[in-house]
KEKEDO-432802 format. One record per residue (C-alpha): residue number from 1; chain; x, y, z. Coordinates in pm, 1 decimal. Layout:
<sites>
@i: NUM; ch: A; c1: X; c2: Y; c3: Z $
...
</sites>
This chain:
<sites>
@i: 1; ch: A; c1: -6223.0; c2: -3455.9; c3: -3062.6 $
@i: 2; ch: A; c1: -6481.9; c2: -3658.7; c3: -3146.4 $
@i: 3; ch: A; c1: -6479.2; c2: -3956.0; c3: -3362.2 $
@i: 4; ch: A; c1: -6781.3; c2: -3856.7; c3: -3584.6 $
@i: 5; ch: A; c1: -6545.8; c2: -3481.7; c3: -3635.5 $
@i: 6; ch: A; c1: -6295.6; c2: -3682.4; c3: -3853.3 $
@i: 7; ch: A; c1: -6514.4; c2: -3816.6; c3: -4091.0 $
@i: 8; ch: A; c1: -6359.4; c2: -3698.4; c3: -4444.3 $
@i: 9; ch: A; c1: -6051.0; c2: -3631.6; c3: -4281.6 $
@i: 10; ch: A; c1: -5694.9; c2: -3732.4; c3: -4381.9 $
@i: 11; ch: A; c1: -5544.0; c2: -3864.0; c3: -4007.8 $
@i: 12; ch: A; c1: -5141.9; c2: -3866.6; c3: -3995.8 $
@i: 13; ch: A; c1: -5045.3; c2: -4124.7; c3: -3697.3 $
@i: 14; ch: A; c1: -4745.3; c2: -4186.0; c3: -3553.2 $
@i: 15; ch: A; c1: -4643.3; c2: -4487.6; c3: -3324.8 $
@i: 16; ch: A; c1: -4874.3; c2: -4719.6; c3: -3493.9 $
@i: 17; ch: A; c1: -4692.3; c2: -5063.0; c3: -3429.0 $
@i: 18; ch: A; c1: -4707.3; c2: -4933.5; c3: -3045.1 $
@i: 19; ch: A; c1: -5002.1; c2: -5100.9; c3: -2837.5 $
@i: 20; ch: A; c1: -5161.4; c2: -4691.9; c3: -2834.1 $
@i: 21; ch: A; c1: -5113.3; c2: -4668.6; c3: -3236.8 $
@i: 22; ch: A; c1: -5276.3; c2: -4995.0; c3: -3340.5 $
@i: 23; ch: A; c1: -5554.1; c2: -4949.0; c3: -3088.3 $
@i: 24; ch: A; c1: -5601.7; c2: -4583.1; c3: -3244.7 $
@i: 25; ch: A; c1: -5553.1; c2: -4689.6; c3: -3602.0 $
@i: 26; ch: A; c1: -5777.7; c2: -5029.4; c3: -3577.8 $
@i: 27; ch: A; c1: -6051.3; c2: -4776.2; c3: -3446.4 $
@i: 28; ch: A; c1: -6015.5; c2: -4501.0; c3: -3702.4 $
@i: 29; ch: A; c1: -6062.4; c2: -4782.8; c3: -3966.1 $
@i: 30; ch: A; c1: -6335.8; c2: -4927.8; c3: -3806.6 $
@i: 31; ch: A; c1: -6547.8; c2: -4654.5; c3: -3696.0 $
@i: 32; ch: A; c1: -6478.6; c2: -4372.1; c3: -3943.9 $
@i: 33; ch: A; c1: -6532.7; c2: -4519.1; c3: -4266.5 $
@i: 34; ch: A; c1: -6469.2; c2: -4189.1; c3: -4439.2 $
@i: 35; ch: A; c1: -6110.2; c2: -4117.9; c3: -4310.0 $
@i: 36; ch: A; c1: -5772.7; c2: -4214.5; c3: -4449.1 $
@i: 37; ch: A; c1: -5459.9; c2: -4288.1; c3: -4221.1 $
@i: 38; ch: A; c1: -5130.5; c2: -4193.0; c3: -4329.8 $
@i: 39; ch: A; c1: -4848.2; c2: -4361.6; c3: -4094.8 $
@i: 40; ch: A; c1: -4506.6; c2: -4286.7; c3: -4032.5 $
@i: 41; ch: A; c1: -4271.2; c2: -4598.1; c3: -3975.7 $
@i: 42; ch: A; c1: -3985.5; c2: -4694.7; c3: -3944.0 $
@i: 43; ch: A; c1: -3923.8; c2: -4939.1; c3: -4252.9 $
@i: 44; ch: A; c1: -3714.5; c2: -5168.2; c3: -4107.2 $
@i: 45; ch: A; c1: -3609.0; c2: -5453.6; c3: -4356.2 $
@i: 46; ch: A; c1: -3890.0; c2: -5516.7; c3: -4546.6 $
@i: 47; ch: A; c1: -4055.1; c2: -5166.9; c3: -4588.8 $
@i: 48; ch: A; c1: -4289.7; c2: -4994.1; c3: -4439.5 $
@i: 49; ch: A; c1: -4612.5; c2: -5129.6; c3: -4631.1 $
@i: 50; ch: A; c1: -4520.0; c2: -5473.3; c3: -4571.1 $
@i: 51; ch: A; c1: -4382.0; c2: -5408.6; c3: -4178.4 $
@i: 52; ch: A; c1: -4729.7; c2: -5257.0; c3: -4109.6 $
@i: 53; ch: A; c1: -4917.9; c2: -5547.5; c3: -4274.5 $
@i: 54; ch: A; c1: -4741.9; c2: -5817.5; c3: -4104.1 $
@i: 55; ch: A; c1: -4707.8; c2: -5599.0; c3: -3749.6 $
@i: 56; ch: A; c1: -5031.7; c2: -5414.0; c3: -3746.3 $
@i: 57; ch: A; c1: -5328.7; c2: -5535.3; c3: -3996.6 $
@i: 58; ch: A; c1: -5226.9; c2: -5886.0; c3: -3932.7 $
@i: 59; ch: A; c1: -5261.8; c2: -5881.7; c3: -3519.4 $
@i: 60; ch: A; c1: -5511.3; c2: -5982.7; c3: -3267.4 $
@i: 61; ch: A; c1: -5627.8; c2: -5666.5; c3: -3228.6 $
@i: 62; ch: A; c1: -5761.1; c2: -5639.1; c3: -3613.7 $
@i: 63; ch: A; c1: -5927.7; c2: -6015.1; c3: -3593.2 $
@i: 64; ch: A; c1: -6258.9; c2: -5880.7; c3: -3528.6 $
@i: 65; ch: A; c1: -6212.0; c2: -5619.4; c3: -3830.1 $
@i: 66; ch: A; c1: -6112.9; c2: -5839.4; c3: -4028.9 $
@i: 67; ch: A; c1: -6355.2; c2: -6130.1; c3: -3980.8 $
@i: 68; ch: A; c1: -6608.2; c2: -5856.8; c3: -4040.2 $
@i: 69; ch: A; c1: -6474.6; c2: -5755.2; c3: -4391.7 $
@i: 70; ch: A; c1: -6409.9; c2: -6109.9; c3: -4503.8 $
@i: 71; ch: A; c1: -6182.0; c2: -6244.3; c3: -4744.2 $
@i: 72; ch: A; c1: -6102.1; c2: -5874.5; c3: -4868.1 $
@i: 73; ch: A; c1: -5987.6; c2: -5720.1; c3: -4540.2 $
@i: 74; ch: A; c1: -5629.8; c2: -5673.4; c3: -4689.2 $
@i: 75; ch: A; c1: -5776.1; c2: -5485.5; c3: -4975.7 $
@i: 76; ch: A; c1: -6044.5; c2: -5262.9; c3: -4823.2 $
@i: 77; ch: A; c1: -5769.9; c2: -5195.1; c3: -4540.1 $
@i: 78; ch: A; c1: -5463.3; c2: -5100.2; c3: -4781.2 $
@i: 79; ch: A; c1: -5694.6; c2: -4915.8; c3: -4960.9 $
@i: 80; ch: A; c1: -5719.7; c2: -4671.9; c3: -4702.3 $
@i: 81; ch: A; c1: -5370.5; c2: -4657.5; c3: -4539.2 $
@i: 82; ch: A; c1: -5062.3; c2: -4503.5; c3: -4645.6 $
@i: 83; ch: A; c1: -4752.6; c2: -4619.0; c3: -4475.7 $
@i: 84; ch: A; c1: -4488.3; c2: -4392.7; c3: -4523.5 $
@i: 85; ch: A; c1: -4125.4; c2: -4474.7; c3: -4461.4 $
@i: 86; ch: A; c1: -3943.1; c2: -4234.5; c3: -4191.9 $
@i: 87; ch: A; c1: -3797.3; c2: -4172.5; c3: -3836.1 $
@i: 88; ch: A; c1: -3891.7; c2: -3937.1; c3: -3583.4 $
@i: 89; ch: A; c1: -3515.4; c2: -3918.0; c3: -3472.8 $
@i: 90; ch: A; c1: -3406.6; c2: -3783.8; c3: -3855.5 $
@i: 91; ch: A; c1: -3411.2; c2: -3416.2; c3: -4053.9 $
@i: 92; ch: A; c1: -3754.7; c2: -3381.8; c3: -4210.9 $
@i: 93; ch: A; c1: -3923.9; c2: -3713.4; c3: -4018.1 $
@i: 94; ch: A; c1: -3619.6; c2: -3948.5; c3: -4319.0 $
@i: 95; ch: A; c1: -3896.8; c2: -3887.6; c3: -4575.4 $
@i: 96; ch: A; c1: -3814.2; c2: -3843.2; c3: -4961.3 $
@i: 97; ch: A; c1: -4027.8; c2: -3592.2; c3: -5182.4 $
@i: 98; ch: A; c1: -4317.2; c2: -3758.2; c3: -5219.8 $
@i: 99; ch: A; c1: -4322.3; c2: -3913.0; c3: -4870.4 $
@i: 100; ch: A; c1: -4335.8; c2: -3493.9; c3: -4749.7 $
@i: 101; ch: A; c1: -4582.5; c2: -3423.6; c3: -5079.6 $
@i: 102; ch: A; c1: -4785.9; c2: -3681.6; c3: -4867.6 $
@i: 103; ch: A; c1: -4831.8; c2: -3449.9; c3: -4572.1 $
@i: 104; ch: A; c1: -4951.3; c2: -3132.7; c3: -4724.9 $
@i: 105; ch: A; c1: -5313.6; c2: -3299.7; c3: -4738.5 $
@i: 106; ch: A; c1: -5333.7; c2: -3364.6; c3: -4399.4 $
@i: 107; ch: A; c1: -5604.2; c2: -3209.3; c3: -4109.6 $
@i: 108; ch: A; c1: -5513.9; c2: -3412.5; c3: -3807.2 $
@i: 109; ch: A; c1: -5203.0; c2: -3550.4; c3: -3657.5 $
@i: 110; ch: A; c1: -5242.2; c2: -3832.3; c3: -3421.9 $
@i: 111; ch: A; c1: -4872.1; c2: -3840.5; c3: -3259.4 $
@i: 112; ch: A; c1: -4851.4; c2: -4153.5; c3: -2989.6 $
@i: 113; ch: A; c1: -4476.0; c2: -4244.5; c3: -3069.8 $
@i: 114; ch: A; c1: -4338.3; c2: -4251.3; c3: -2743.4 $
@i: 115; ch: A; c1: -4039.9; c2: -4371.3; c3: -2584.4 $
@i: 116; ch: A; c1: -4174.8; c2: -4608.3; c3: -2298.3 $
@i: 117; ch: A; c1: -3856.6; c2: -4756.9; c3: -2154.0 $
@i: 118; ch: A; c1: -3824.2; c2: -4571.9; c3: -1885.1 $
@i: 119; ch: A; c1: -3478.1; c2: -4633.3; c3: -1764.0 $
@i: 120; ch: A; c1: -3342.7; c2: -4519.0; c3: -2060.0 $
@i: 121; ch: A; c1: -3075.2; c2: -4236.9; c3: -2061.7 $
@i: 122; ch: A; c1: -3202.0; c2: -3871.4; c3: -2054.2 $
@i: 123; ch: A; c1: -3057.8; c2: -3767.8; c3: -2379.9 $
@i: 124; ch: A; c1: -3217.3; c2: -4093.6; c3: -2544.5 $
@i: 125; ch: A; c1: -3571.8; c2: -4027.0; c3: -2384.7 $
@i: 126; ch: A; c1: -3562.4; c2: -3642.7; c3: -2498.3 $
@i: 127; ch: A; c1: -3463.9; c2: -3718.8; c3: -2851.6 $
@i: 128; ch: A; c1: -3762.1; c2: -3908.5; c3: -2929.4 $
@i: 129; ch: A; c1: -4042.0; c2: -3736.8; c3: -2672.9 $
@i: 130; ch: A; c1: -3942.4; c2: -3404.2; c3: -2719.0 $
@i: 131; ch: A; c1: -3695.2; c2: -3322.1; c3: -3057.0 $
@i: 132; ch: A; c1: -3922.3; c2: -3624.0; c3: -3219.3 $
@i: 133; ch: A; c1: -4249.3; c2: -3428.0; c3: -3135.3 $
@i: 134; ch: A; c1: -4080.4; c2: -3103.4; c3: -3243.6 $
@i: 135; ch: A; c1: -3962.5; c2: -3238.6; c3: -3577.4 $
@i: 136; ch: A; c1: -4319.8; c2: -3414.6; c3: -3630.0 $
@i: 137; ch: A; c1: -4459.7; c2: -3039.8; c3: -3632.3 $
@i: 138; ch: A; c1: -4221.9; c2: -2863.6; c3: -3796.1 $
@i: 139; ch: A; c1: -4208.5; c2: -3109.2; c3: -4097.4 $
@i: 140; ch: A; c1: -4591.3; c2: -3119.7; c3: -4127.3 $
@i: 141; ch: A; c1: -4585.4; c2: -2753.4; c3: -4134.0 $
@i: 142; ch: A; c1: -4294.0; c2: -2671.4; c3: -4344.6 $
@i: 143; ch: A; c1: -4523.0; c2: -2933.8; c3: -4586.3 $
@i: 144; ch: A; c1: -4785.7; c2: -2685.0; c3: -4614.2 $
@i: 145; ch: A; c1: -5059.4; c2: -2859.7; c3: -4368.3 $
@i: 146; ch: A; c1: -5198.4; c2: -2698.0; c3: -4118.5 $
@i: 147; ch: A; c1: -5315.7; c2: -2933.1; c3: -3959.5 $
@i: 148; ch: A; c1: -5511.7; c2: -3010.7; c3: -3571.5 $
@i: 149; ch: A; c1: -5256.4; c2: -3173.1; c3: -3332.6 $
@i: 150; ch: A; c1: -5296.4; c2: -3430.6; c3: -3076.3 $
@i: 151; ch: A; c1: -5047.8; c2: -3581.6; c3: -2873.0 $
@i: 152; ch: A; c1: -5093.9; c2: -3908.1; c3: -2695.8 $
@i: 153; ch: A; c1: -4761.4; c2: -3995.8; c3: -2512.4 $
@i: 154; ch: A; c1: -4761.1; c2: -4187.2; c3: -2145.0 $
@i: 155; ch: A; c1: -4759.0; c2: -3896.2; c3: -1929.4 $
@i: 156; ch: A; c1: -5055.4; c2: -3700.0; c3: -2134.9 $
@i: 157; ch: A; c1: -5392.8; c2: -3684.1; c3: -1944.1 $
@i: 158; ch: A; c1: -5760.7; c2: -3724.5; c3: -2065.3 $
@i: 159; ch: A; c1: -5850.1; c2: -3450.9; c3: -2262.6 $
@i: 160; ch: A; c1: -6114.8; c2: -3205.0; c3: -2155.9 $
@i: 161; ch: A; c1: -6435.9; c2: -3135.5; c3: -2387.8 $
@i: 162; ch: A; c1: -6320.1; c2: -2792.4; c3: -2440.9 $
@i: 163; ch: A; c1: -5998.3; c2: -2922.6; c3: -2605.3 $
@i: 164; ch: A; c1: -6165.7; c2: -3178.6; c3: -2789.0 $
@i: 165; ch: A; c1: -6381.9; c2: -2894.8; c3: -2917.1 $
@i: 166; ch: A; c1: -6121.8; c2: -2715.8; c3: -3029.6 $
@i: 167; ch: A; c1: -5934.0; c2: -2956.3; c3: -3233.6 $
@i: 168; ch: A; c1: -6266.7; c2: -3096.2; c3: -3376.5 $
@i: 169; ch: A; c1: -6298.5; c2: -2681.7; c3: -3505.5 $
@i: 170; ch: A; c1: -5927.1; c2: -2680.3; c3: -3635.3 $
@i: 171; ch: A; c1: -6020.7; c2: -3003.4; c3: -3833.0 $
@i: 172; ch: A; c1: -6301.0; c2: -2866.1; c3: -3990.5 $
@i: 173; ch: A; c1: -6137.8; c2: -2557.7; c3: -4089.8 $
@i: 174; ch: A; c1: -5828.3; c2: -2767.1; c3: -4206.3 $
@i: 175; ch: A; c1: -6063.2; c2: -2937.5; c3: -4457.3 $
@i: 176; ch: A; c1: -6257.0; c2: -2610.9; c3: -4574.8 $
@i: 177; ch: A; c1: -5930.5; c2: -2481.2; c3: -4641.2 $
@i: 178; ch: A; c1: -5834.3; c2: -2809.5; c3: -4866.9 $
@i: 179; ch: A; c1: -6146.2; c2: -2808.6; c3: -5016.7 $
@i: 180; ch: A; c1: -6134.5; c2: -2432.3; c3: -5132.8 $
@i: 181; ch: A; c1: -6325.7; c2: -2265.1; c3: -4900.7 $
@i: 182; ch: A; c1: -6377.4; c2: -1990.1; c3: -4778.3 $
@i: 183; ch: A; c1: -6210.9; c2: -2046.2; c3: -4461.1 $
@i: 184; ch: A; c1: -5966.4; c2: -1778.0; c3: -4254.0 $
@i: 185; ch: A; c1: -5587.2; c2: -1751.4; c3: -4373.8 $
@i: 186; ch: A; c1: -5381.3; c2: -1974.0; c3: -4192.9 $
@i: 187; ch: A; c1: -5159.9; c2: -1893.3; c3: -3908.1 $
@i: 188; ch: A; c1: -4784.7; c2: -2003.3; c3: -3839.5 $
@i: 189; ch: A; c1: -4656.9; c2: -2206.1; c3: -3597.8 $
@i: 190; ch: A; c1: -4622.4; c2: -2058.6; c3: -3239.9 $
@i: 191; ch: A; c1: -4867.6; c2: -1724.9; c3: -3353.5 $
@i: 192; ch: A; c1: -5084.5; c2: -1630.6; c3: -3073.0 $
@i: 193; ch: A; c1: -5444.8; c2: -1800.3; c3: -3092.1 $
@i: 194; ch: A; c1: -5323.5; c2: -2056.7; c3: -3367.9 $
@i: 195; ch: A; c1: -5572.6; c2: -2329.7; c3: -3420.9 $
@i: 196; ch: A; c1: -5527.1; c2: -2651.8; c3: -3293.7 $
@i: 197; ch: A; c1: -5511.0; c2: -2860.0; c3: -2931.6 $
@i: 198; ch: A; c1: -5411.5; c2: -2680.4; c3: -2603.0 $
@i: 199; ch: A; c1: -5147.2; c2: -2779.6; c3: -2404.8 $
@i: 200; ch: A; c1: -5243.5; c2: -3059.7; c3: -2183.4 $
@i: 201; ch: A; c1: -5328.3; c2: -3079.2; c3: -1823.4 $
@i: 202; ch: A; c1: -5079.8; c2: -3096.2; c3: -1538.2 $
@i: 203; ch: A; c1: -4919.8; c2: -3418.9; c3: -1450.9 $
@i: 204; ch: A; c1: -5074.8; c2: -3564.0; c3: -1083.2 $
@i: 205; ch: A; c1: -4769.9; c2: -3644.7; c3: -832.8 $
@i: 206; ch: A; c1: -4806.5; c2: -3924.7; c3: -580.3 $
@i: 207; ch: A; c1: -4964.7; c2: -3660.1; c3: -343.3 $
@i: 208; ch: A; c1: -5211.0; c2: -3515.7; c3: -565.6 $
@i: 209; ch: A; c1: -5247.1; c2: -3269.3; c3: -840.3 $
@i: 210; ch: A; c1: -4861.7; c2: -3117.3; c3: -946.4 $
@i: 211; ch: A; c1: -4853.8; c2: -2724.6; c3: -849.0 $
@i: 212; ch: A; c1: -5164.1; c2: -2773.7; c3: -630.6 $
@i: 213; ch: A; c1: -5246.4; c2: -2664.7; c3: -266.8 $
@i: 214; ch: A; c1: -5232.6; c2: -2919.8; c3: 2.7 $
@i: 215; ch: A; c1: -5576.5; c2: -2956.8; c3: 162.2 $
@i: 216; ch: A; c1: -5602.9; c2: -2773.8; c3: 536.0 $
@i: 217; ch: A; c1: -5754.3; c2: -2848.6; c3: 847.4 $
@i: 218; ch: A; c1: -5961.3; c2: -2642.9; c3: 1037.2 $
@i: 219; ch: A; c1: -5686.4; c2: -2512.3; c3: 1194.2 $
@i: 220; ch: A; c1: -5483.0; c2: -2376.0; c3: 888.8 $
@i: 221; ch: A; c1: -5202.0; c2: -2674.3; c3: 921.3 $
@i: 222; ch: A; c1: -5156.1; c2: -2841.3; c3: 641.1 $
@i: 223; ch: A; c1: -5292.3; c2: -3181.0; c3: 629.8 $
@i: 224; ch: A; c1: -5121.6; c2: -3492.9; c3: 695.6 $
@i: 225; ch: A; c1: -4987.3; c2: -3715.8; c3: 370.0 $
@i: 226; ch: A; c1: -4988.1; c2: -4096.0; c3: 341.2 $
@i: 227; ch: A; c1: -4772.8; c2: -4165.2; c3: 533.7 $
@i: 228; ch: A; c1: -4804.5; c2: -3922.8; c3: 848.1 $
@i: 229; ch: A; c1: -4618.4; c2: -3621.1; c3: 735.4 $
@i: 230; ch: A; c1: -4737.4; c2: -3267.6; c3: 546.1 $
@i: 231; ch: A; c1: -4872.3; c2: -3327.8; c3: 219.2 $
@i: 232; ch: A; c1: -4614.0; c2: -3253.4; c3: -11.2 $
@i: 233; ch: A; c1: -4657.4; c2: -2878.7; c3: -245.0 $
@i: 234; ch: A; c1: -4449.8; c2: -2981.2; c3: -553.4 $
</sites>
C-alpha cells in the first residue's frame, strides 16, 4: 500500500510506543496530511493521551516534525491523533463504548504490536502475537469496520506490489462505503475472496527460502550447505 492510497483515510495503529509504531506513526503524520491515526495503548499511569505525548510526540524521532511545525506541533499533532486506552491481551482490545464507537470509522489497521523478547515463554509469546492479532480483528470487526489489514510483526517479510495493491483497493472501498457509496456489500471475516492483505510470504531459514528445493548439481545430488553437508529441505 502506498502512502499517497491513505490519504483521507482513518489509520488504526497498534504498537506505537515500539521503535516500528513511532517510525510508522511519525511518517503517516508527516507525509499524509489528510489521514487521522487512532492508537491503541496501553494507558499505563497517566493515560493514554498523555503516555503517547510524553513517549511518542515528544522523542527524537518527531524533532524534525516538530521543528518543522513550530511552536504549535503539540496542537496540529493532537489534532490528528486519537489515543485510545486498551490491551491487546484483554476481551474487546480493554476498550469502553466509545473507545469501540471509535473503531467503526476505520479503513486501515496498521498492527506492529509485537512481542520482541524472544526468550520469553511460549504461552507468553502466543498471547500477544497470535490471540492479540486475533482479538485486534475480531474487535474491529464486531465494531462494524471493515477495514484493510496490515500486519507488521518481526518475522513478516516485505510486501509484494500485488499485496500492496490489494490493500490500497480494500482502502478505497472501505472509504466509499463510509462515505455512502455505492460500493459492494461487505463480506465477513474468513469469507472466501474477502478484501483486504494476503497472507504474507514464507519465512527464509538459515539455508534459504522455508519449504524450498535445495539447489542441484549437474549430477542430481543435492548441493552442499555452509558448512559442507546437504543443504537442508525444511
Amino acid at each position: 500500500m502506498a502512502v499517497n492510497d491513505l490519504s483521507g483515510a482513518t489509520v488504526l495503529l497498534t504498537g506505537v510506543t515500539g521503535f516500528l509504531g513511532t517510525a510508522i506513526l511519525e511518517k503517516l503524520l508527516r507525509a499524509v496530511p489528510g489521514c487521522r491515526v487512532v492508537t491503541l495503548v496501553r494507558p499505563g499511569r497517566h493515560g493514554a493521551e498523555r503516555r503517547v505525548r510524553d513517549e511518542v510526540l515528544a522523542s527524537r524521532a518527531f524533532a524534525p516534525l516538530r521543528e518543522r511545525l513550530g511552536e504549535g506541533w503539540e496542537a496540529a499533532l493532537t489534532a490528528r491523533l486519537r489515543p485510545l486506552g486498551g490491551d491487546l491481551g484483554r476481551p474487546g482490545l480493554g476498550l469502553d463504548g466509545a473507545g469501540l464507537g471509535a473503531l467503526a470509522d476505520v479503513d486501515v489497521v496498521i498492527h506492529s504490536a509485537a512481542e520482541v523478547a524472544f526468550d520469553s515463554p511460549l504461552d507468553v509469546a502466543l498471547r500477544t502475537n497470535v490471540g492479540g492479532a486475533v482479538g485486534l480483528v475480531e474487535t474491529v470487526l464486531g465494531a462494524g469496520a471493515r477495514p484493510a489489514f496490515r500486519a507488521e510483526p518481526p518475522s513478516t517479510g516485505a510486501p509484494s506490489s500485488r499485496r500492496r495493491r490489494r490493500c490500497a483497493r480494500a482502502s478505497r472501498r472501505s472509504r466509499a462505503r463510509r462515505n455512502g457509496s455505492a460500493a459492494s456489500p461487505a463480506r465477513r471475516a474468513g469469507d472466501p475472496g474477502r478484501p483486504g492483505c494476503p497472507p504474507p510470504p514464507p519465512r527464509w531459514s538459515g539455508c534459504g527460502r522455508a519449504g524450498s528445493r535445495p539447489a542441484s548439481s549437474t549430477t542430481g545430488a543435492p548441493t552442499p550447505g555452509r558448512w559442507g553437508g546437504p543443504t537442508s529441505t525444511r
